[in-house]
TORNU-683561 format. One line per field, with one value per residue: residue number from 1; x, y, z of N, C-alpha, C, CB in turn. Coordinates in steps of 0.1 Angstrom, whole numbers. Atoms other than C-alpha are relative to their C-alpha. Glycine has a CB too. Layout:
TORNU-683561
tinu	c(NUM	...);
n_px	c(X	...);
n_py	c(Y	...);
n_pz	c(Z	...);
ca_px	c(X	...);
ca_py	c(Y	...);
ca_pz	c(Z	...);
c_px	c(X	...);
c_py	c(Y	...);
c_pz	c(Z	...);
cb_px	c(X	...);
cb_py	c(Y	...);
cb_pz	c(Z	...);
This chain:
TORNU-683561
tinu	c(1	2	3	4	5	6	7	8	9	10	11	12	13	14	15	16	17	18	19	20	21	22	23	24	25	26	27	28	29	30	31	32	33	34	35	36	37	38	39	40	41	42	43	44	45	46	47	48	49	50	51	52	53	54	55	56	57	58	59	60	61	62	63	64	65	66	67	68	69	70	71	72	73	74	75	76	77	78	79	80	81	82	83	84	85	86	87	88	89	90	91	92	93	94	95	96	97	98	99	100	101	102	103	104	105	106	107	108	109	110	111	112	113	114	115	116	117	118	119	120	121	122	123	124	125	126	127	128	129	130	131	132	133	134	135	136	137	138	139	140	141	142	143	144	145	146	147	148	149	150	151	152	153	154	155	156	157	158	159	160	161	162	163	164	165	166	167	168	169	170	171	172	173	174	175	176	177	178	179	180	181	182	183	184	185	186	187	188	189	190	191	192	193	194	195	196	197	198	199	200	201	202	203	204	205	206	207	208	209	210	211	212	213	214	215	216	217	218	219	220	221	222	223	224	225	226	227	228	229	230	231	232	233	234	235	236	237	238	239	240	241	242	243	244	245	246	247	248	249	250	251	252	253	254	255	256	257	258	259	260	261	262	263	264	265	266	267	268	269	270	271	272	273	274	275	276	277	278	279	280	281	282	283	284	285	286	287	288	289	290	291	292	293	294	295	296	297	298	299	300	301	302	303	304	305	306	307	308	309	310	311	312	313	314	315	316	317	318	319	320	321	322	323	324	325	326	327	328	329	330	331	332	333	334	335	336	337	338	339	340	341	342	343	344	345	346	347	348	349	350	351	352	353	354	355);
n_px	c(2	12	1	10	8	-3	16	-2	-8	6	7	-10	-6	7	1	-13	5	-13	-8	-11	5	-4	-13	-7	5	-6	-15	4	2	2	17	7	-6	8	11	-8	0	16	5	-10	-2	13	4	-13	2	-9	1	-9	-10	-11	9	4	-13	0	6	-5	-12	-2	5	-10	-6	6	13	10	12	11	20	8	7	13	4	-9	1	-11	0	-14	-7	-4	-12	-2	-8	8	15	-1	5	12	8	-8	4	8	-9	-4	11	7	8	0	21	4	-10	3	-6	-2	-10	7	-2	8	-7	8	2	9	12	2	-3	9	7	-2	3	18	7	4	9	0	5	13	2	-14	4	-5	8	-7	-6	5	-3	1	3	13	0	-9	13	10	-3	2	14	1	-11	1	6	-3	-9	4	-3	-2	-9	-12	10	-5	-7	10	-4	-3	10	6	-8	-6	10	-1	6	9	3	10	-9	-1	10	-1	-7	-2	-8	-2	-10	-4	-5	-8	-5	13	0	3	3	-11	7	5	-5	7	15	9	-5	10	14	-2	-1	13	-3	-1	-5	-2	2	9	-8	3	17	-2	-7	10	10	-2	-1	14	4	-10	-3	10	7	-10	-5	11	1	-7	-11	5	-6	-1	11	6	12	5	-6	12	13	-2	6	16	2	-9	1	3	-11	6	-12	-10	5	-5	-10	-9	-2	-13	9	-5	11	-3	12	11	12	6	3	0	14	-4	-8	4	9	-9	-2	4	16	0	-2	-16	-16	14	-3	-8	1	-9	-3	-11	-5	-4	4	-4	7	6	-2	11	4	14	14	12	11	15	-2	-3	4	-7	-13	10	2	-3	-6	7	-1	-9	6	-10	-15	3	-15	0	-7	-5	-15	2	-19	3	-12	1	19	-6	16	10	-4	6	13	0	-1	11	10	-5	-1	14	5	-6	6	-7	-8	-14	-9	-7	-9	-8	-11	-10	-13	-2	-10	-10	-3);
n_py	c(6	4	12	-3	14	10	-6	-14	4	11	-8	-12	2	10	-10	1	11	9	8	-6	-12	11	5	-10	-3	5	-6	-11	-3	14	2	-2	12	13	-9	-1	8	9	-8	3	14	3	6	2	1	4	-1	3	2	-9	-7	10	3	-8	-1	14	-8	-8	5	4	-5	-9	9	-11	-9	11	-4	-12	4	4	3	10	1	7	7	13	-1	13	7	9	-5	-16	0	7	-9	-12	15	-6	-14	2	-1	-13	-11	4	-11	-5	-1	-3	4	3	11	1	5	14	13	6	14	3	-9	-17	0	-5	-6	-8	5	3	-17	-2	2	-10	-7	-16	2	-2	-4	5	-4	4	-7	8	12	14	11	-5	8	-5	-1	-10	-7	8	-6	-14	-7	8	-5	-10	-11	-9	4	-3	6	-6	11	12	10	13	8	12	13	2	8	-10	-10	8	-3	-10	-4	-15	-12	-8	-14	-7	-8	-3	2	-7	9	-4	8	-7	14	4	16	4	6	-6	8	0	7	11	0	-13	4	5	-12	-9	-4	-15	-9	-13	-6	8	-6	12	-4	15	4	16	3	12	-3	-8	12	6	-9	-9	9	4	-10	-7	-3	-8	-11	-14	-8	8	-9	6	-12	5	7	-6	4	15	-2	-2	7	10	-8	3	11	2	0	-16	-4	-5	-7	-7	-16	-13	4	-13	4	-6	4	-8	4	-11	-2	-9	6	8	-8	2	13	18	5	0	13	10	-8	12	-5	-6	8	12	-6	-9	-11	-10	-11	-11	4	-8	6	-2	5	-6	-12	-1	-16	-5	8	-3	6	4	-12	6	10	-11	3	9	-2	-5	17	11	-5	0	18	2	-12	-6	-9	-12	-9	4	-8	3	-11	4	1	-6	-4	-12	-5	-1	-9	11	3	-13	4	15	-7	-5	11	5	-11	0	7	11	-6	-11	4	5	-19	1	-12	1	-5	-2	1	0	12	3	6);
n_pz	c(14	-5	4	7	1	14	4	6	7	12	5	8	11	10	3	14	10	7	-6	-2	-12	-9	-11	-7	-12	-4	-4	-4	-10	-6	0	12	7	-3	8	19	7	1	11	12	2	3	11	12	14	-1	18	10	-7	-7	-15	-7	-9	-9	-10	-7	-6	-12	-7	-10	-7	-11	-1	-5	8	9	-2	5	14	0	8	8	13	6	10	-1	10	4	-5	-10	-12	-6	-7	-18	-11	-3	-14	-12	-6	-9	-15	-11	-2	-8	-5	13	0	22	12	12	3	13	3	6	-2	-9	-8	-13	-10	4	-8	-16	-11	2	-7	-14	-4	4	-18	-10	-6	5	9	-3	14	12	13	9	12	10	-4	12	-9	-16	-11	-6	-19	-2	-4	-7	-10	0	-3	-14	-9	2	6	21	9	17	9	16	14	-9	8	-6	3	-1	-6	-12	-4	-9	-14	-11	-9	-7	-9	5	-7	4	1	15	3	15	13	8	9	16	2	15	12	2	5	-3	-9	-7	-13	-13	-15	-8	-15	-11	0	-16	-5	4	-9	-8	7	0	10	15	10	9	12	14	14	0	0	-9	-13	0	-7	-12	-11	-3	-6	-11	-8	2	-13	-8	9	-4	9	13	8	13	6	20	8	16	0	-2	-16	-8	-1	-12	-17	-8	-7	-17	-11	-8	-11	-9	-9	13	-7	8	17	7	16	14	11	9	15	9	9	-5	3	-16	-9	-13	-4	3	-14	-9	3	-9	-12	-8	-6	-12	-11	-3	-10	-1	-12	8	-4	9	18	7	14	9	11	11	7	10	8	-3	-10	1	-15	-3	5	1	-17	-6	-17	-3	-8	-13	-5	-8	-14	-7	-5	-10	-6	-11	7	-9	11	18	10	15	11	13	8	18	10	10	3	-15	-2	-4	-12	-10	-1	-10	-12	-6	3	-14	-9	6	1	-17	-13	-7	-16	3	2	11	0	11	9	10	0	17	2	13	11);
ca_px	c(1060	1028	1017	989	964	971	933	941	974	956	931	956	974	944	939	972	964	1002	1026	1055	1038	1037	1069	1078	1058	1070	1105	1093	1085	1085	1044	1036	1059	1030	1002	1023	1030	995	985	1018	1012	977	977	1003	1006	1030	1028	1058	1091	1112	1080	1075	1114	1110	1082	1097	1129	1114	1088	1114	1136	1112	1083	1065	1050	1032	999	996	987	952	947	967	968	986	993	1013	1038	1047	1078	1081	1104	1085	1051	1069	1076	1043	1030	1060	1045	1009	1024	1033	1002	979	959	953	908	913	927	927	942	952	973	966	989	978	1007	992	1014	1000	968	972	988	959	934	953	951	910	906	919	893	900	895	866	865	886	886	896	898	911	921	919	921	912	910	875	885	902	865	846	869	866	827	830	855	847	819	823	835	839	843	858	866	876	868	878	901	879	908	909	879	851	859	873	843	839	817	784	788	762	790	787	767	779	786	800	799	811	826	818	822	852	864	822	831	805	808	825	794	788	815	798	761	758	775	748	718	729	733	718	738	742	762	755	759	737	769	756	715	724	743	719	694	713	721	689	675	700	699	661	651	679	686	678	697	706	726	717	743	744	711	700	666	669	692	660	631	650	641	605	613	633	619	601	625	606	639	648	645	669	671	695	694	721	694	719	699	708	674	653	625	624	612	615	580	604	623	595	572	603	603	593	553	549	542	575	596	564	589	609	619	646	645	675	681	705	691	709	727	709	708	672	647	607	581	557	528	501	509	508	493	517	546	521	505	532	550	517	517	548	532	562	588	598	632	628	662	672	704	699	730	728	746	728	691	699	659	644	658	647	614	616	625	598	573	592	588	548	541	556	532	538	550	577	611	621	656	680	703	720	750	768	783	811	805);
ca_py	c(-500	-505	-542	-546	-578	-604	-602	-565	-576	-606	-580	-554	-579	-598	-561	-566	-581	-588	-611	-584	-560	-595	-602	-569	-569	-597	-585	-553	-562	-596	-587	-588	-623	-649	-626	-620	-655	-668	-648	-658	-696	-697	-711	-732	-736	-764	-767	-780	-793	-763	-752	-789	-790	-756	-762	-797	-777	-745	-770	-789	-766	-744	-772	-740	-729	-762	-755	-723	-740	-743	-747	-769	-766	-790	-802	-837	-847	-882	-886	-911	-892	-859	-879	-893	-859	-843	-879	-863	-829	-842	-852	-820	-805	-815	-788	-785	-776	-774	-796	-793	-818	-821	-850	-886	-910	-925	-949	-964	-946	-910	-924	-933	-907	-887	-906	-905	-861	-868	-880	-853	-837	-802	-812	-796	-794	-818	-807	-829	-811	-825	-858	-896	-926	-917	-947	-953	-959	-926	-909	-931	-920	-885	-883	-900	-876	-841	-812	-801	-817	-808	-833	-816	-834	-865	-900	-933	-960	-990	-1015	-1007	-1025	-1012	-989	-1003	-1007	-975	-967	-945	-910	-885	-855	-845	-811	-800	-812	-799	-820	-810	-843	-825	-860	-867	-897	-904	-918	-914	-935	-915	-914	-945	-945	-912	-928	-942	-907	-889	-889	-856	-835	-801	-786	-799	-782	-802	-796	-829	-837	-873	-877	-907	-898	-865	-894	-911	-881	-865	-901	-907	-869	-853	-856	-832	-810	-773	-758	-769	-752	-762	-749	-746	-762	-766	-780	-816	-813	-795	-820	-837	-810	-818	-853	-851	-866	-843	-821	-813	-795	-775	-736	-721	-729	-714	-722	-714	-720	-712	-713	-696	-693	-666	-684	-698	-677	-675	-700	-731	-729	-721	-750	-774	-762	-797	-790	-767	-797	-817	-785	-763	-743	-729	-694	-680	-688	-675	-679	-673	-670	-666	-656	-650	-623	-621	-627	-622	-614	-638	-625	-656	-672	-634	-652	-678	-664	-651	-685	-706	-680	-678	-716	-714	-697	-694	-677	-648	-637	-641	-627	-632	-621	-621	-627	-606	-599	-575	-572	-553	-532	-569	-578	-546	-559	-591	-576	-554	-585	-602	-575	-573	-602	-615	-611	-580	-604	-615	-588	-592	-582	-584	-579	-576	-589	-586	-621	-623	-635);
ca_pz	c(801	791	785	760	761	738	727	718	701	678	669	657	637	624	606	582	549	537	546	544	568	592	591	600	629	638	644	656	688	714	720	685	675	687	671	636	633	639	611	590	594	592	557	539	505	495	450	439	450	461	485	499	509	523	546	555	566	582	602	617	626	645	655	676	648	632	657	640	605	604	565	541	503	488	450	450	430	413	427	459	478	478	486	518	526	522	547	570	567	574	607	618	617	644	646	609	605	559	538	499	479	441	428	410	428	458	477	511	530	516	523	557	568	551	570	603	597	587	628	642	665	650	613	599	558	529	496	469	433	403	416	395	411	445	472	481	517	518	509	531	559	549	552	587	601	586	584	545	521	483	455	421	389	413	401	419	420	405	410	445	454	479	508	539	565	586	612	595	608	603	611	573	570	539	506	477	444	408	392	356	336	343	321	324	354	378	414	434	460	467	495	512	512	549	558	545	574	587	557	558	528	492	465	432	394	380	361	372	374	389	418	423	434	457	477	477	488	518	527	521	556	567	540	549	522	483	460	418	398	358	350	315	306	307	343	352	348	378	405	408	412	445	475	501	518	548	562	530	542	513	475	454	414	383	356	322	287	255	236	237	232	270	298	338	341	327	358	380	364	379	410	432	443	474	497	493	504	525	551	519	532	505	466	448	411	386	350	319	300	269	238	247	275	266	295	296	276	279	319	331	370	365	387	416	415	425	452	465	472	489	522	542	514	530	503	463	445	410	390	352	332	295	265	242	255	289	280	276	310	330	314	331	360	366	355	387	408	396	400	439	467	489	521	499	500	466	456	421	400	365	356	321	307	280	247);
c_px	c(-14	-5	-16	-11	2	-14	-1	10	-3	-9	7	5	-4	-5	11	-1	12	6	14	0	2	7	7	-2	5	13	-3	0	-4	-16	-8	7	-15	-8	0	0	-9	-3	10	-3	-10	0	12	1	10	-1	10	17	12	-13	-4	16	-2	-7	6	11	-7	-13	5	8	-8	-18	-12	-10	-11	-13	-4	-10	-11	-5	11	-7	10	-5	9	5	-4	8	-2	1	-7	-17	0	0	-10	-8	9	-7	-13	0	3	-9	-16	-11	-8	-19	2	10	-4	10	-2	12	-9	11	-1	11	-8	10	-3	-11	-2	4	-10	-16	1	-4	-18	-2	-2	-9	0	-3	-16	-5	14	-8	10	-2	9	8	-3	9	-3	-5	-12	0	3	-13	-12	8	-4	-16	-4	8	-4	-13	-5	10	-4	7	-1	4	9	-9	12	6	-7	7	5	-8	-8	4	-2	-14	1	-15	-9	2	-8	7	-1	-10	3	8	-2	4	-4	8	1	4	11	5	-16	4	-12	-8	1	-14	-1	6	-8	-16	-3	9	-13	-15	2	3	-7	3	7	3	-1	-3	-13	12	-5	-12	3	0	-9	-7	6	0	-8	-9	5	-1	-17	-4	5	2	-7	7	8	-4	-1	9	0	-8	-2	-14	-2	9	-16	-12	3	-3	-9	-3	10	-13	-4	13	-6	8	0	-10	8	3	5	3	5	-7	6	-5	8	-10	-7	-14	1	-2	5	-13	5	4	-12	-8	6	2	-8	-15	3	-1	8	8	-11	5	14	2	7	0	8	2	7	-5	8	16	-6	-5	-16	-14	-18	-9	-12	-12	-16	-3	1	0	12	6	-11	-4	12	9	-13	-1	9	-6	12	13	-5	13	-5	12	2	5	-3	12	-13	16	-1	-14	-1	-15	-7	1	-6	-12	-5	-2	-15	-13	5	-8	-17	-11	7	-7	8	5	11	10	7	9	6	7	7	10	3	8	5	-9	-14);
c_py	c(-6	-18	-4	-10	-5	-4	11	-4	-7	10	8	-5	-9	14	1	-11	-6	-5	6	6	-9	-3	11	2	-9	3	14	-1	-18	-2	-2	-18	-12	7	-6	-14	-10	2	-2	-15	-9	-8	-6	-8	-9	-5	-9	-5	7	4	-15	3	10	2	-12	7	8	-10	-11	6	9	-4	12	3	-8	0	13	-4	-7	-6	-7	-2	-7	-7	-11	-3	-16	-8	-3	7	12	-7	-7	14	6	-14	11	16	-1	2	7	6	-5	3	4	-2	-2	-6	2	-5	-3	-12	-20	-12	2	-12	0	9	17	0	-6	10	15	0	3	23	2	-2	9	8	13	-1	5	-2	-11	3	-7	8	-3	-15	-15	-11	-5	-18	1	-1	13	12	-4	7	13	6	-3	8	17	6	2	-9	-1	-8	9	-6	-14	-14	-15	-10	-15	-12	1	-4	13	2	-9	2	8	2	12	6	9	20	11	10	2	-9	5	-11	4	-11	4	-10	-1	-12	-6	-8	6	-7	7	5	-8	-4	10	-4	-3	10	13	7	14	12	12	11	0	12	-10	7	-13	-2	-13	4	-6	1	13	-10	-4	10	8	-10	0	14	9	2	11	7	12	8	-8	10	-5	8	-4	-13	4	-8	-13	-2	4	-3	-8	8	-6	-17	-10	-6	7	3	11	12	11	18	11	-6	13	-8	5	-8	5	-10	10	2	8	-1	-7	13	-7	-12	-12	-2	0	-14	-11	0	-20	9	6	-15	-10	13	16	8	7	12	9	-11	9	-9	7	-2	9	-8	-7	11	3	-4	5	0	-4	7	-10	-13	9	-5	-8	4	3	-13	-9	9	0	-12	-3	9	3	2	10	6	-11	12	-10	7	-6	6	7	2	9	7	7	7	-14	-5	6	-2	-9	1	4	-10	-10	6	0	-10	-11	7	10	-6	-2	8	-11	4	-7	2	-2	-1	-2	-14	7	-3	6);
c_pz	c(0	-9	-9	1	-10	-11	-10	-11	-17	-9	-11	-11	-9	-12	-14	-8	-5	7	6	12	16	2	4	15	11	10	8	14	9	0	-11	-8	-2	-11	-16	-6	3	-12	-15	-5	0	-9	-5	-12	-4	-20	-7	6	12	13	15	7	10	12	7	11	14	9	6	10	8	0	7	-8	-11	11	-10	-13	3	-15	-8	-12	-7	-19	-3	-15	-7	7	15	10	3	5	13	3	5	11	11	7	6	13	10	3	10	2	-11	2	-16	-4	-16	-7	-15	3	-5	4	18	9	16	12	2	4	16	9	-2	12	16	4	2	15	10	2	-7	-15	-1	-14	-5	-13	-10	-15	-8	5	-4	7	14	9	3	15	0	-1	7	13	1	2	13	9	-2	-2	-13	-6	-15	-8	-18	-9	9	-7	11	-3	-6	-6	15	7	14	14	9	9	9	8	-4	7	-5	6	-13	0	-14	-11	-15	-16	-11	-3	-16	-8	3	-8	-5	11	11	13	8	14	5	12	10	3	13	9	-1	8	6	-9	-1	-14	-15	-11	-14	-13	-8	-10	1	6	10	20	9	10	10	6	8	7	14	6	-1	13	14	-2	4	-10	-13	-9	-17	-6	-16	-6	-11	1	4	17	8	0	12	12	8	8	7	8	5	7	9	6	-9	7	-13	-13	-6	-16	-9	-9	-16	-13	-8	-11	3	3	17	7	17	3	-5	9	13	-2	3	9	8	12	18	14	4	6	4	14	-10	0	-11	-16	-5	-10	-8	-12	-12	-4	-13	-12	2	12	0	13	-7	-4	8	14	7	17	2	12	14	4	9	12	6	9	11	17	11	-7	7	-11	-13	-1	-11	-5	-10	-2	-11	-8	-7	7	14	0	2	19	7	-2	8	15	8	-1	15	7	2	7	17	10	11	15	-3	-3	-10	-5	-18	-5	-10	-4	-13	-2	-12	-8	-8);
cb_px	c(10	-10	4	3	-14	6	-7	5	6	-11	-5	14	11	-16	0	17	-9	10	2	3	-19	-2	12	-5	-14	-1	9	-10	-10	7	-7	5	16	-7	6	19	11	-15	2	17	7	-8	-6	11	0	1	5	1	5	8	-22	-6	15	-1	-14	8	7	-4	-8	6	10	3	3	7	9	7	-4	11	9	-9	-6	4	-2	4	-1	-6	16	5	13	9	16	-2	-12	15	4	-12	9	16	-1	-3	7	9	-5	5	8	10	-12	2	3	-4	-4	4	13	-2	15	-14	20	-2	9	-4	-9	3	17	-3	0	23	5	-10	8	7	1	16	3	-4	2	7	0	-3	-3	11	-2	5	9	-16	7	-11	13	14	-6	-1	12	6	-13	5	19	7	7	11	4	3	-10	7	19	0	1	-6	8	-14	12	3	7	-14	-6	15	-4	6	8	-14	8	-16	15	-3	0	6	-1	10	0	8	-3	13	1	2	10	-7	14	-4	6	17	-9	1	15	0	-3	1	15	-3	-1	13	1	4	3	-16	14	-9	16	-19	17	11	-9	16	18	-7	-4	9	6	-10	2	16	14	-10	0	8	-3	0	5	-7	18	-15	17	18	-11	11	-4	8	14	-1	-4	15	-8	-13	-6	8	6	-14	14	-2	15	-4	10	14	-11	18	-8	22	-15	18	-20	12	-8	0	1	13	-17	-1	-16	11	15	-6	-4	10	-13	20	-15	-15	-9	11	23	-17	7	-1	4	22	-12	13	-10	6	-16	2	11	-7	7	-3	11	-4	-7	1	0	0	13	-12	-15	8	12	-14	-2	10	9	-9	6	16	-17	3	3	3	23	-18	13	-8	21	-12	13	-12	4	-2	-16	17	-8	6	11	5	-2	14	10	-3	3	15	9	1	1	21	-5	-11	-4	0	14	-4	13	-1	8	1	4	11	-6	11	2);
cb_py	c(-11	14	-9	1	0	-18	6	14	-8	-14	5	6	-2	-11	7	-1	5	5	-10	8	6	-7	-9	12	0	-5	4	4	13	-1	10	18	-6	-4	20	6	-3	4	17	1	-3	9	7	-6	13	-10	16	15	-2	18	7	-16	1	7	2	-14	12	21	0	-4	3	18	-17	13	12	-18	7	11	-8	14	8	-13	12	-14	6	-17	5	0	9	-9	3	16	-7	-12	7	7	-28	4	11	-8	0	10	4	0	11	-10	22	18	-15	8	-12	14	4	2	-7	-8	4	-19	-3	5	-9	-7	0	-2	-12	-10	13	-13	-9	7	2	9	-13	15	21	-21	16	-13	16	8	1	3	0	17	2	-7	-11	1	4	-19	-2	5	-5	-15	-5	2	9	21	-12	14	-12	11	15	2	1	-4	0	2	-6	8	-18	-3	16	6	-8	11	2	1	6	-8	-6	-11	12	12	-11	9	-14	15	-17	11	1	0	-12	-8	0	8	-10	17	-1	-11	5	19	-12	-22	2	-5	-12	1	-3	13	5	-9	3	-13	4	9	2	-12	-9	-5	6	3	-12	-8	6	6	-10	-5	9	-6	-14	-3	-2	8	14	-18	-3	1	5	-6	1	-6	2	-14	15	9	-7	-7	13	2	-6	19	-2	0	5	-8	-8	-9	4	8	-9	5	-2	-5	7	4	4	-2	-10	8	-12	-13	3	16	3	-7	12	12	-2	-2	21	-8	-19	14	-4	-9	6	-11	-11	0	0	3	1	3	-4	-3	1	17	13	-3	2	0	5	-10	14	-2	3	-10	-9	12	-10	-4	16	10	-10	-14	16	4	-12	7	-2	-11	3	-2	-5	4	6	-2	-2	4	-23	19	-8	-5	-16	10	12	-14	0	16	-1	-8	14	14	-9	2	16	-5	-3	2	-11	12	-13	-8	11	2	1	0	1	5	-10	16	-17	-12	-15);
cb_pz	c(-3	-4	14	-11	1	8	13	12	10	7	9	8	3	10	11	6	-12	-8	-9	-8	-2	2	-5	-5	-1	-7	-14	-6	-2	18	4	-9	12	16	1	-2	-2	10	7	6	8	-4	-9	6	-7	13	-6	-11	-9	-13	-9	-8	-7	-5	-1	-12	-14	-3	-4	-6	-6	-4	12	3	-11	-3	21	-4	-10	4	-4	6	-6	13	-9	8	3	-10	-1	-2	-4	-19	-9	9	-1	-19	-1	-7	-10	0	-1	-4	-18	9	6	-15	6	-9	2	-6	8	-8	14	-19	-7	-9	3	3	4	-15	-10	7	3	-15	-4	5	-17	-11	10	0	14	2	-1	7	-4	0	-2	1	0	-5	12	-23	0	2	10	-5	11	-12	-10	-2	1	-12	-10	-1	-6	-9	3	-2	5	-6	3	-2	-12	24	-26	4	11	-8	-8	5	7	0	7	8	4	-9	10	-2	3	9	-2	-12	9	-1	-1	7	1	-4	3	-1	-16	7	16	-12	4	-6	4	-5	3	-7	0	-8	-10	6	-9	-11	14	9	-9	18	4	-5	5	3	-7	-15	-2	8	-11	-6	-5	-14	-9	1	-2	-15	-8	-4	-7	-7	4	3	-15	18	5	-6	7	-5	7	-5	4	-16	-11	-17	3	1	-14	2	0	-16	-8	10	3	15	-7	8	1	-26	22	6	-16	11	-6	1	4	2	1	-7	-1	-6	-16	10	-3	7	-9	-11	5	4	-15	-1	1	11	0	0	2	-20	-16	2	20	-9	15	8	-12	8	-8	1	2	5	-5	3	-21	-10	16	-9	13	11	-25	-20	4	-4	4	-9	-6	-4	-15	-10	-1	-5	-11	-7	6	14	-19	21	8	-12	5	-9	3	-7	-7	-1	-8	-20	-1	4	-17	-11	3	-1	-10	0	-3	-7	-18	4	-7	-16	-15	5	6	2	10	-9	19	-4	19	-5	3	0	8	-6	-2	0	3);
């Protein structure tokens, strides 16, 4: 009989994309059980009452298989009794690297036994998304314990007074934050601030100016790549006046206008002066959409001018959103293309929006 490597095995059955086909395989054969249900128990999804009991259940009765769960998606409920279990289920998962986390009540023992999952060594990413009220100890822990971490529509508890004192860590590479107005609420950094010396990668919409600033203050000296998404004009008079970011090696900007009357030279004229970010290697922008997009008749140097400045870009792309003017665009395009010094590999693309 021939005995296969367990190596070869994982391989084979990291290759099957459904769940059915895994639990077939499972059964199929003793060499394939461990494999199949790595692959089965990878992720667990827990939504709603009948799926919390069910994992409470099958992760009791067959504890073997709680190292396997690496990610955890959970949406919590209201009810008491189901938010001890989902503390119970924490618990089981030792091993867990991903958490994401929906739900708006908060009892202390949910949050500690969220906190006690944030320590574990293997922890690498928490993602809160939609969440109101949130403990500020509970995101003070979380920038002190994790890698990544993404703030979506989340807004803080501000009768729970300020976060518990934690031990600055500079663990935090990435962050991810969309708070999108919530409520107009907009603190929910101020716990992550003496977490922030180590950041290298910033996701941010400017739904808060404010907050923008602090993070760009507390993280400029580290940042090597930042992420601008769904800028409009007045969001983008705040670029230029970041802080140097000596570090910064990749911007990437979601510049969305609907006037035809603006051009590609509003976004480059925000651009923060070549000697605050002067080892910038990749510019990537999103521009659009718009029913029309005019090239530049009376700034023809413009665009050359300021890529020239940059002397160590080495990648320019740009995807243009449209809706009707798909010949104005390809004009644009080639005015791109025209106009980007020959060291720089220029690339693009076209994309159709709705409406």
């Amino acid at each position: 009989m021939v005995v296969w490597p367990q190596e070869l095995l994982e391989a084979f059955v990291g290759q099957i994309p459904d769940k059915i086909t895994l639990q077939r395989c499972s059964l199929a054969s003793k060499s394939l059980v461990v494999a199949s249900q790595r692959r089965l128990f990878h992720s667990v999804s827990v939504k709603d009452r009948t799926s919390i009991r069910r994992a409470t259940q099958q992760f009791t009765a067959f504890p073997h298989l709680r190292p396997y769960v690496k990610e955890l998606d959970v949406t919590s409920s209201e009810s008491t009794t189901e938010l001890k279990e989902l503390a119970s289920l924490l618990h089981m998962f030792p091993d867990v690297t991903r958490i994401k986390w929906s739900g708006f009540e908060w009892p202390k023992f949910l949050v500690t036994a969220l906190k006690e999952s944030l320590q574990n060594p293997s922890m690498q990413s928490f993602t809160l998304m939609v969440c109101d009220d949130v403990p500020p100890s509970l995101l003070s822990h979380a920038a002190a314990s994790v890698s990544q971490l993404t703030l979506w529509h989340v807004t803080l508890n501000d009768r729970a007074g300020p976060a518990a004192e934690v031990i600055p860590s500079s663990q935090l590479r990435h962050l991810s934050h969309n708070i999108a107005s919530m409520m107009g609420k907009h603190d929910t950094i101020l716990p992550l601030l003496p977490h922030l010396s180590g950041l290298e990668k910033l996701e941010d919409d400017l739904s808060s100016v404010s907050e923008f600033k602090l993070i760009m203050e507390a993280s400029h000296e580290t940042l090597k790549k930042l992420y601008l998404r769904r800028l409009d004009l007045p969001k983008l008079a705040h670029i230029s006046r970041t802080p140097p970011m000596h570090s910064l090696r990749v911007l990437d900007v979601s510049f969305v206008y609907a006037s035809s009357k603006l051009c590609i030279l509003a976004l480059f004229s925000a651009l923060p002066p070549p000697m605050s970010i002067p080892h910038l290697e990749t510019l990537s922008m999103y521009i659009g959409p718009a029913d029309t997009v005019p090239v530049p008749q009376t700034a023809a140097s413009g665009l050359r001018e300021i890529l020239d400045a940059h002397g160590e870009l080495r990648t320019f792309h740009v995807e243009l959103g449209w809706r009707r003017s798909r010949a104005g665009l390809l004009s644009l395009a080639e005015y791109i293309r025209a106009q980007t010094p020959t060291r720089i590999r220029v690339s693009g693309s076209i994309s159709k929006q709705s409406g």
